[in-house]
C-alpha positions as CSV (number, residue, x, y, z in Angstrom):
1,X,0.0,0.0,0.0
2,X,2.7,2.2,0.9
3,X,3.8,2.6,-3.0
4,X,0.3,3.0,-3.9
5,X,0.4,6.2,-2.1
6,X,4.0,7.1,-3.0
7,X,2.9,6.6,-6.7
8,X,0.0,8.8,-6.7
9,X,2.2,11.3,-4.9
10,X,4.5,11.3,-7.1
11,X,1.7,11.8,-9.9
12,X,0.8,14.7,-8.3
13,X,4.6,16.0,-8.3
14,X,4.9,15.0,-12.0
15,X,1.7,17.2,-12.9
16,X,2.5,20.3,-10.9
17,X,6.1,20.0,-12.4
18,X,4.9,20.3,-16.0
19,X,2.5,22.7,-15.4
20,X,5.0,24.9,-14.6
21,X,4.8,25.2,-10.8
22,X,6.8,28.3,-9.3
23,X,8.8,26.1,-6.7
24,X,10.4,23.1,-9.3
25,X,9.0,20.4,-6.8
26,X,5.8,22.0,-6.6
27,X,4.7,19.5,-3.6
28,X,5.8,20.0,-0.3
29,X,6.1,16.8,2.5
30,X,5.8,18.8,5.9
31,X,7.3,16.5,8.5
32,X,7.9,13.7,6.6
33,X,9.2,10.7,8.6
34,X,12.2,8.6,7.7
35,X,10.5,5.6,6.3
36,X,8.5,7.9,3.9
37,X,11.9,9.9,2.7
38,X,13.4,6.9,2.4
39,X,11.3,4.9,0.1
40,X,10.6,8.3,-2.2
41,X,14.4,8.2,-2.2
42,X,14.9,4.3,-3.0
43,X,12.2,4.6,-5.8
44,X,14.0,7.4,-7.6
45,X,10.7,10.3,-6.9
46,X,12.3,12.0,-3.7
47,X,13.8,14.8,-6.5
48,X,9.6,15.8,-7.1
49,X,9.5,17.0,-3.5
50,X,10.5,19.5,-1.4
51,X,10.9,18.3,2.3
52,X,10.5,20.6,5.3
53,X,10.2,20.5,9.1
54,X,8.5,22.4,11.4
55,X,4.5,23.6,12.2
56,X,2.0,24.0,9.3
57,X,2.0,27.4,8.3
58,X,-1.7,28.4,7.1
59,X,-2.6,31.5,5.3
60,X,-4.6,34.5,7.5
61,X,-8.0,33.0,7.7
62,X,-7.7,29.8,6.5
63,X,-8.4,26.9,9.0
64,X,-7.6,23.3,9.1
65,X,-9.8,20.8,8.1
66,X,-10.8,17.4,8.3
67,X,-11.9,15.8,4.2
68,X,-14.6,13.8,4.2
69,X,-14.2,10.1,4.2
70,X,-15.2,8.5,0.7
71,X,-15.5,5.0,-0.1
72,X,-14.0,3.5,-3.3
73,X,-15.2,1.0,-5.2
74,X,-12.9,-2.6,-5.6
75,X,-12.7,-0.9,-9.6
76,X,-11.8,2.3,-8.2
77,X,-8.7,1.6,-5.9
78,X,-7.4,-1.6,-8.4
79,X,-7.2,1.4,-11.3
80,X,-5.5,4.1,-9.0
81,X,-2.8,1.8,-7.6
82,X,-2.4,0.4,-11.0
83,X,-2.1,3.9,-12.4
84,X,0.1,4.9,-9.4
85,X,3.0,1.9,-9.8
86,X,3.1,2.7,-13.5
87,X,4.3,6.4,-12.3
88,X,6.3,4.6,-10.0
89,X,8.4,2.9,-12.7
90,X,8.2,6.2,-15.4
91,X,9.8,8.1,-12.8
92,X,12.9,5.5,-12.0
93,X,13.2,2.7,-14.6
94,X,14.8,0.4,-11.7
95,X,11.4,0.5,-10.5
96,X,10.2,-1.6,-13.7
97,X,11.3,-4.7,-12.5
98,X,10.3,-4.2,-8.7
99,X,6.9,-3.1,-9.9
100,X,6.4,-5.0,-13.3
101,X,4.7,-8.3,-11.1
102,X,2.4,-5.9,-9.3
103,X,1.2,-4.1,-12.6
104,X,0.5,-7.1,-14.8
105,X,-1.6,-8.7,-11.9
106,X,-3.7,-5.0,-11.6
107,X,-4.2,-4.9,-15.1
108,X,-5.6,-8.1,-15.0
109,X,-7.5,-7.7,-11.9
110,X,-9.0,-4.6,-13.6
111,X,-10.0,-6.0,-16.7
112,X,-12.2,-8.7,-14.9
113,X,-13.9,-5.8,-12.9
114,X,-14.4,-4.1,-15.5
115,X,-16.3,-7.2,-17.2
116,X,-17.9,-7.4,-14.1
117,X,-17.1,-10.9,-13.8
């Protein structure tokens, strides 16, 4: 699960990267721990981030908030972590081989729920 998260992470930094975002790692990790800095780092996406310590600065008025809870479909999370392990091995092709087992059992996975068999 952990690169499922990482992948669509790094997604995230990939798109705000092309689009031109004023900081070049347009997504900041506030307080990442080591585990998470550490596998960015070992599956070649740590370079989309920038990573800073401290308290969560919030703009004048703005509060923090709590995002609803939504629940997925089986369909839903088997095409986002598929999606998110194939930007996983574009951004590091090292992660091709670690990943290419995972992806080809997703795809599959996907195709029968998409059948809805």
């Amino acid at each position: 699960m952990d690169s499922t998260f990482l992948g669509v992470l790094a997604g995230f930094g990939i798109k705000l990267n092309q689009a031109g975002a004023s900081d070049q790692r347009g997504i900041e990790l506030l307080n990442a721990n080591a585990r998470v800095t550490e596998l960015l780092e070992n599956l070649g996406a740590l370079h989309l981030f920038k990573t800073t310590s401290g308290a969560l600065p919030l703009p004048d008025g703005i509060k923090a908030c709590t995002p609803e809870s939504i629940n997925p479909s089986h369909e839903e999370i088997t095409r986002t972590s598929l999606e998110a392990h194939q930007t996983l091995m574009s951004v590091n092709p090292e992660n091709v081989a670690r990943f290419k087992d995972v992806t080809q059992f997703l795809a599959e996975d996907l195709k029968t729920l998409e059948k809805g068999v």
